[in-house]
C-alpha positions in Angstrom: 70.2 86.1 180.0 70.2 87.7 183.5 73.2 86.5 184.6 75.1 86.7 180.8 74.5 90.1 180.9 75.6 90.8 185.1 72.6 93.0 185.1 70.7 91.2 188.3 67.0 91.1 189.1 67.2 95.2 190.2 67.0 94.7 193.8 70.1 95.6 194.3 71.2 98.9 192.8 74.0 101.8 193.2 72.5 104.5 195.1 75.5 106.4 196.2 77.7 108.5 193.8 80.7 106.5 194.4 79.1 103.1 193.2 77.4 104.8 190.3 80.6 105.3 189.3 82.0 102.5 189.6 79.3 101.0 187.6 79.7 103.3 184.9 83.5 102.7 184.3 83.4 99.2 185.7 80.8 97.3 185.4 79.2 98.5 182.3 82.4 97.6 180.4 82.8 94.4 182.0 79.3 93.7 180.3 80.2 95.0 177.2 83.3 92.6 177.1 81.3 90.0 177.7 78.7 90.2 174.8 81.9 90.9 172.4 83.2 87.5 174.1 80.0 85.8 173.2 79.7 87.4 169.6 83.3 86.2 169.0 82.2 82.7 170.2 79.5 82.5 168.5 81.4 84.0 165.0 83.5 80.8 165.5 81.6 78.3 165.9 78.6 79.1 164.2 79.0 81.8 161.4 82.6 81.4 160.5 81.7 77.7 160.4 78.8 78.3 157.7 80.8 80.5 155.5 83.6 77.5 154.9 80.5 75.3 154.6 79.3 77.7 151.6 82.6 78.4 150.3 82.8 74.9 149.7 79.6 74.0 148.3 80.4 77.1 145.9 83.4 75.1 144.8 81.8 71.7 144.3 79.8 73.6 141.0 83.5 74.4 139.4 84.4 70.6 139.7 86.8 70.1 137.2 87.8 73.5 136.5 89.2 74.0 139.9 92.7 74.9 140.5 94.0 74.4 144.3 96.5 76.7 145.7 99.2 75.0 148.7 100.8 78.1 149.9 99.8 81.7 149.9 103.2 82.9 151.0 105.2 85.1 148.6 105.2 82.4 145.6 101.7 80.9 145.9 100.2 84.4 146.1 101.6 85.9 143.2 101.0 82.7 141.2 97.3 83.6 142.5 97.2 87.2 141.3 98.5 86.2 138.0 95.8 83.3 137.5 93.6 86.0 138.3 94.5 88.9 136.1 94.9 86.0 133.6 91.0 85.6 133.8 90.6 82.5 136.4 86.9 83.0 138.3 87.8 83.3 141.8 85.0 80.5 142.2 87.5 78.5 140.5 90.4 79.1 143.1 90.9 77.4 146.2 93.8 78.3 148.6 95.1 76.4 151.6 97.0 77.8 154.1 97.9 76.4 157.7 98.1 79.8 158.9 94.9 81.7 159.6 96.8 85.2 158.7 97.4 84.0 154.8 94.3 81.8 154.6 92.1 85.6 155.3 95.0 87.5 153.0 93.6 84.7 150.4 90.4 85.1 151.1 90.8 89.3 150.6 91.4 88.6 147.1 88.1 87.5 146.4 89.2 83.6 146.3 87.9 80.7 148.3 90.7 80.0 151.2 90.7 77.1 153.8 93.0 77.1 156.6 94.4 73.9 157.1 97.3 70.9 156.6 98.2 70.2 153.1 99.9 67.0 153.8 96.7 66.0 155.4 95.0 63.8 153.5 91.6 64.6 155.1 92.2 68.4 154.3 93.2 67.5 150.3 89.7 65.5 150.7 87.7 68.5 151.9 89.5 70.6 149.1 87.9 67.9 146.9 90.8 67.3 144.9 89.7 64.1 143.3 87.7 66.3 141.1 89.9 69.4 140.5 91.9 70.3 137.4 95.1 71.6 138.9 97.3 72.2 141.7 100.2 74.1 142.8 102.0 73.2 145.6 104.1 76.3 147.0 104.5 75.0 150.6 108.0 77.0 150.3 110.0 73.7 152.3 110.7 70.6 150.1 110.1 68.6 152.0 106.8 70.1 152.6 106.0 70.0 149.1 107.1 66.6 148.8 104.7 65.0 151.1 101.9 67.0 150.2 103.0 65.8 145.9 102.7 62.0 146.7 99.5 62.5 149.1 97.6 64.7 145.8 99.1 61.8 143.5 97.8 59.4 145.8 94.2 60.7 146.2 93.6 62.1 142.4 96.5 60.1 139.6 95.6 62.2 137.4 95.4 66.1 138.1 97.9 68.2 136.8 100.6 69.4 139.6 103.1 71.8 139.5 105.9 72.6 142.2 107.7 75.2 144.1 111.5 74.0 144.3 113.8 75.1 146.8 116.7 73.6 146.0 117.4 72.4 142.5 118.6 69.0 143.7 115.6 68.1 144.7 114.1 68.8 141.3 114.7 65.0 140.1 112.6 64.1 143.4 110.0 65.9 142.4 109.8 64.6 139.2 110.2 60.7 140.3 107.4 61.6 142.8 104.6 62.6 140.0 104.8 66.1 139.4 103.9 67.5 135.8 106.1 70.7 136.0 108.6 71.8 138.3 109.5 75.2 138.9 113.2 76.5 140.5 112.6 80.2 141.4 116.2 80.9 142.4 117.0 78.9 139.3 115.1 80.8 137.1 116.2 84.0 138.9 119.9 83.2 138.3 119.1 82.6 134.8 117.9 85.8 134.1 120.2 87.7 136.3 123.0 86.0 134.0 121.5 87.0 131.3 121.0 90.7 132.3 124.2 90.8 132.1 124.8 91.3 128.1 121.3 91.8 127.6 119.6 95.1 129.0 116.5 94.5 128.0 115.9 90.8 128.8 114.6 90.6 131.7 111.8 93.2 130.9 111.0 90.7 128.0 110.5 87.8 129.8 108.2 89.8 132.7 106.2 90.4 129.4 106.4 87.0 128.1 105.1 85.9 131.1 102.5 87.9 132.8 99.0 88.8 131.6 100.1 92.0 131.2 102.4 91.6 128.6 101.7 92.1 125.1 104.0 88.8 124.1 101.6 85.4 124.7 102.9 81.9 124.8 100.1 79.5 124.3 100.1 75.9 124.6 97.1 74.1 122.4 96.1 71.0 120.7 96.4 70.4 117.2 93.5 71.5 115.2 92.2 68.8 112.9 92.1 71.3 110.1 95.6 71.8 110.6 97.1 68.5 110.3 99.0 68.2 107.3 99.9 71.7 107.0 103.7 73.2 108.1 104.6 75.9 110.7 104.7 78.1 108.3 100.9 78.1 107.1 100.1 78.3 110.3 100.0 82.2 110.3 100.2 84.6 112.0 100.8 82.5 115.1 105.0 81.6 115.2 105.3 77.9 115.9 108.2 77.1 118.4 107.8 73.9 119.2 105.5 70.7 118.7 105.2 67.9 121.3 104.5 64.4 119.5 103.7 61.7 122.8 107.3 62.1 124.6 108.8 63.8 121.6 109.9 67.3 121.9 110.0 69.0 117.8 111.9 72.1 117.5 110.7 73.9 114.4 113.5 76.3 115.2 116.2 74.0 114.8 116.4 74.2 110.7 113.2 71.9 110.0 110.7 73.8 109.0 108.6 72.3 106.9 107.9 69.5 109.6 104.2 68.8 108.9 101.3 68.2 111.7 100.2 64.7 112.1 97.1 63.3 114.1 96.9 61.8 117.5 96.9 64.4 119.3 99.9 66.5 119.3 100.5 69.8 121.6 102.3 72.8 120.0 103.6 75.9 121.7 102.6 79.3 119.7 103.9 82.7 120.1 
């Protein structure tokens, strides 16, 4: 502790003016510097160490709820915020970030972050991913994304996994590779830039259509068993746009309305 702290034994000590200054400006601050250098140490390997080993164990109880974040730049953060404001526990998010800047920007939103290697196997195995419900892979390179897609498909067959596309050739990649949905920003920008175009109001729609905010919701649910049998149309006051039978994609809005629900488990979209 003595010679942590520079303070010596006391048998020597400043008696003239001159080195009492210099001890005051100098040497006192060089001591200070020193503790801080110790306290950051220490933060590092001992403190910052324990919170990650919390955070973690915090995550284990959501197993199977859990929805795993790859990216927290400009697309995997605002995919965050909206799983948030959509009602997500933060206990149920888990971010991972290489850089240490976005992993704390994660972590500032009340999620759990981890700052490491996506494509990592070992990191995807610390995320415990075998056991989570969801992940979204916004790594903002392809190829990137692509590596980290066939590592989670690897490690856990069947979570659901959804991707950040760059390019939109590499969309079909994607899909070959395992991924459940596949998302083309600048795609999906153009589309509604296009259709600005004619349509004032469309893209204010859509922002409602799809943010938590909006007072249009598009839910995707199971069949109810007490409403097999019946049409679209008793389904009220939910609007019925489409049904998914297995592969089969049924568009109630294509002149069939009175296309009835059948068992085995179909999927419909409801407005």
């Amino acid at each position: 502790m003595v010679t942590l702290t520079t303070v010596g034994y006391g048998d020597i000590v400043p008696v003239t003016p001159r080195t009492r200054l210099i001890d005051t400006l100098v040497v006192m601050p060089a001591r200070i510097a020193v503790w801080l250098l110790f306290l950051g140490t220490a933060y590092q390997l001992i403190i910052r160490r324990y919170m990650e080993d919390y955070r973690m164990a915090t995550l284990k109880t959501a197993l199977g709820r859990l929805v795993i974040v790859c990216g927290f730049g400009n697309t995997g953060a605002a995919a965050v915020k909206e799983l948030l404001a959509k009602g997500t526990d933060p206990k149920q998010i888990l971010v991972i970030d290489h850089q240490e800047n976005r992993a704390r920007a994660a972590a500032g939103c009340g999620v759990a972050a981890l700052q490491g290697n996506c494509t990592q196997e070992a990191t995807l195995r610390d995320a415990v991913l075998e056991k989570a419900n969801a992940l979204i892979i916004a790594a903002g390179r392809d190829d990137t994304s692509a590596l980290i897609l066939l590592t989670a498909r690897h490690l856990n067959p069947s979570i659901r996994i959804i991707v950040s596309a760059k390019e939109e050739e590499n969309i079909k990649l994607f899909r070959q590779g395992g991924a459940n949905s596949i998302v083309a920003p600048a795609t999906f920008g153009g589309y509604a830039l296009a259709a600005a175009v004619d349509q004032s109001h469309m893209v204010q729609y859509l922002e409602d259509l799809l943010t938590s905010g909006g007072r249009v919701h598009l839910i995707e649910r199971q069949i109810r068993e007490e409403e097999i049998g019946k049409t679209a149309a008793d389904l009220k006051p939910a609007i019925v746009l489409r049904v998914y039978r297995g592969n089969t994609v049924i568009h109630l809005a294509d002149g069939s309305p009175r296309r009835q629900a059948a068992p085995g488990g179909e999927t419909c979209s409801c407005c």
